[in-house]
N, C-alpha and C positions, 0 to 999 in steps of 0.2 A: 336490474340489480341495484341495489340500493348501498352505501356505505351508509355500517352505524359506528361510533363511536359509545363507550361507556368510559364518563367521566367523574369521580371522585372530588363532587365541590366541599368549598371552604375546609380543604384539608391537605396536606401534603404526604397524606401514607393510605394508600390503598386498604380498602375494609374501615375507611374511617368518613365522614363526611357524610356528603348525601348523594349515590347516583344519579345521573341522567341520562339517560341516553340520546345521544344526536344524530338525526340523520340527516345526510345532506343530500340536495337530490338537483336535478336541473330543471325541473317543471313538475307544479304542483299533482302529485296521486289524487284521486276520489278521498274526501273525506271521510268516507268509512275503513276505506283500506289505512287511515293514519288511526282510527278508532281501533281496528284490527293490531297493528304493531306497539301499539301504547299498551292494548290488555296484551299480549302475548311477553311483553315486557315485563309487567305487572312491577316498575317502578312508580315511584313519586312523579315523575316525568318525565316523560319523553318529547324533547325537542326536534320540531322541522325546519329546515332553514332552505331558503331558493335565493341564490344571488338576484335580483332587480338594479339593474345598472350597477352605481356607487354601490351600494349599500347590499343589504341582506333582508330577505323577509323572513320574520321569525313565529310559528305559534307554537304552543304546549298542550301537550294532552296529559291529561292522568289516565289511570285505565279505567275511569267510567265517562271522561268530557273532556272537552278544551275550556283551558281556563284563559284568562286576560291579563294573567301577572305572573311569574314566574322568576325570583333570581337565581336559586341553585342550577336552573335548566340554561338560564342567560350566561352565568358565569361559566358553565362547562362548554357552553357553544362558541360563546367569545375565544376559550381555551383551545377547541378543535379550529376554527378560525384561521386563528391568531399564530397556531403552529402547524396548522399541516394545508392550509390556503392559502393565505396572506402574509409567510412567516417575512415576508420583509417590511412589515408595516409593524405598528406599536397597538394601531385601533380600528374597531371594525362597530358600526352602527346598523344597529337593528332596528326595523319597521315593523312596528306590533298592536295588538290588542290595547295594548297599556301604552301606548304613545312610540316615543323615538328614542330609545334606549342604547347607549353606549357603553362598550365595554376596554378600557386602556394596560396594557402591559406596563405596570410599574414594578422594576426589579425583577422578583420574585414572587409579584402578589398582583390581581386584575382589580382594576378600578371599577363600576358601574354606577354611570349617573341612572337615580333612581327620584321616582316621587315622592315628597314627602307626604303623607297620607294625616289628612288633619283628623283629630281627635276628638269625641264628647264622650264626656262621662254618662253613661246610664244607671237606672236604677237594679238595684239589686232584685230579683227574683226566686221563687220558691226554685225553680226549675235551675237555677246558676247553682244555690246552694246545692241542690238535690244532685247536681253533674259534678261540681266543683268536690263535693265533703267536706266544706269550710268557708267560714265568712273570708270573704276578701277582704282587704282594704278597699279597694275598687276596683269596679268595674268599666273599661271603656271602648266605643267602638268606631272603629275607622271607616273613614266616609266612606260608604260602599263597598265595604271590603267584611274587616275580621272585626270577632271582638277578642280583648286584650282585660284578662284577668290578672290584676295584682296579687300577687300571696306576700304572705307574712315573713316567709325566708325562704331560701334557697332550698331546705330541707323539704318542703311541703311539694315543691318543683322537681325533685327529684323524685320521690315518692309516691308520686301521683302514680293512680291506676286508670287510666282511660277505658271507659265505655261507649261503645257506639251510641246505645240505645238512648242514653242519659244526652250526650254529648249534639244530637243529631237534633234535640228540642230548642236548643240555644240557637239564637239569632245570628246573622252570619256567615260567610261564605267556610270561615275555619274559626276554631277556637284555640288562642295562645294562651299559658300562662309563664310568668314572670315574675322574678323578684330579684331583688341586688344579689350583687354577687362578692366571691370573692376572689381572693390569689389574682390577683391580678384583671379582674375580670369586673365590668361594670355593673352587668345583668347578666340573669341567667333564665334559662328560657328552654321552652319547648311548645310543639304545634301541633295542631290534631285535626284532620280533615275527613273525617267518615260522611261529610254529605258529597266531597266528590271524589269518593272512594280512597281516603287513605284514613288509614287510624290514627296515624303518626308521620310526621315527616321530618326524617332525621334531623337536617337542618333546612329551614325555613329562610331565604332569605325578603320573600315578600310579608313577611310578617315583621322583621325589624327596620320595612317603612313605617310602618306604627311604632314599635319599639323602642328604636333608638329615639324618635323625636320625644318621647314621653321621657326616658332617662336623662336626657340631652338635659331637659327644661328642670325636671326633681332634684338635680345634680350639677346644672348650672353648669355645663360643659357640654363641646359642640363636638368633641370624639368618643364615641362610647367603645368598649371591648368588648364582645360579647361572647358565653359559652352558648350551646344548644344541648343541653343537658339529655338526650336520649340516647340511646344503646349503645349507638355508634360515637357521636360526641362528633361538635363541629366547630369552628370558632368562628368570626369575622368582624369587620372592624367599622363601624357606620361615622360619619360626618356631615351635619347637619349644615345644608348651606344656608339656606333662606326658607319662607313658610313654604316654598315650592316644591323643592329640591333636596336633593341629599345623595353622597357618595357613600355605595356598597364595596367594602374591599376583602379578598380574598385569596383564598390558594386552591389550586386545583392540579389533582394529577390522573393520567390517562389509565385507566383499567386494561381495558380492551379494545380491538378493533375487531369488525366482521363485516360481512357481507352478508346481504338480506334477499335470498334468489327468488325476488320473484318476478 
């Protein structure tokens, strides 16, 4: 029997944010059977975690892979963690694909140190335009990761119609776009992952390791706010430490709990 948690990140009201689902287990399943409960999920992701001493091991599946970055899966696992494992601790470090990721209870809201994921501008393409339906300002892509489409306003961000077909020709593990924001908000943004099987992922938080350090610099400030403009809507709050580094912050509230009999 397995305990799953489903966790509502960078949101404080159910049916808002981005699911995850977590499971926590005492010794690692076969790798197909986590292949198996990621599509049966058919979320953004599905997080595993095994205590290893101190610490926690953490990977992420989508329902077609495991990927090597994950924050909406990190912040809701830190959240099941941090309250229903360790509730007398503030912080709980995770050992992952992506390095050695921390997640801290401040307040009301989870801290995560995250990478900061350096940036180059690329050139524009027939295939950007032909995905995009509009010249960008620019175009840029994150070491090893995503690329990070500029648009012209937040309307165009909103508006957007995602196509797998189009979408799936662009370079990159996912394709974000973004533009400033407003009411309160720095940037405004949404993500798209149909190469490993999502269209859309409500909120992204490994895309504003790209994100925010690009607003950070345009904008001459080291705290961005950010919305995630799709369906559901998500917020979170980035802090730019050094070229390294950088703090993901958010809210997270619990869905569901169940058991997985198998």
């Amino acid at each position: 029997m397995i305990k799953q948690y489903i966790v509502d990140a960078f949101t404080d009201k159910v049916f808002q944010g981005n699911p995850a689902a977590v499971c926590v287990l005492d010794k690692w399943p076969e790798e197909q059977l986590m292949m198996n409960i990621a599509a049966e999920n058919n979320l953004s992701e599905t997080a595993f975690i095994v205590k290893e001493e101190e610490n926690y091991r953490l990977r992420w599946f989508t329902p077609t892979c495991e990927v090597g970055l994950c924050g909406h899966a990190t912040l809701a696992s830190g959240f099941v963690v941090l309250n229903y494992y360790e509730a007398g601790t503030t912080s709980v470090t995770f050992n992952t694909q992506g390095g050695i990721l921390t997640v801290t209870r401040k307040c009301n809201m989870y801290e995560m140190l995250f990478p900061n994921v350096a940036l180059e501008r690329v050139k524009v393409t027939e295939d950007m335009l032909e995905a995009l339906g509009t010249v960008p300002v620019e175009i840029l892509m994150g070491k090893d990761l995503d690329l990070i489409c500029v648009l012209q306003d937040k309307e165009q961000v909103k508006d957007f119609v995602p196509y797998a077909a189009t979408l799936k020709k662009l370079p990159g593990r996912m394709v974000h776009i973004t533009a400033l924001g407003t009411n309160g908000y720095d940037c405004v943004s949404r993500c798209f992952g149909p190469k490993i099987g999502i269209l859309e992922d409500p909120v992204c938080g490994s895309a504003h390791c790209q994100i925010v350090p690009y607003w950070a610099k345009r904008l001459g400030k080291n705290v961005i706010n950010a919305w995630e403009a799709s369906h559901r809507g998500g917020e979170l709050q980035g802090e730019v430490i050094d070229d390294k580094h950088l703090y993901l912050r958010g809210k997270a509230v619990l869905f569901s709990q169940s058991d997985i009999n198998l």
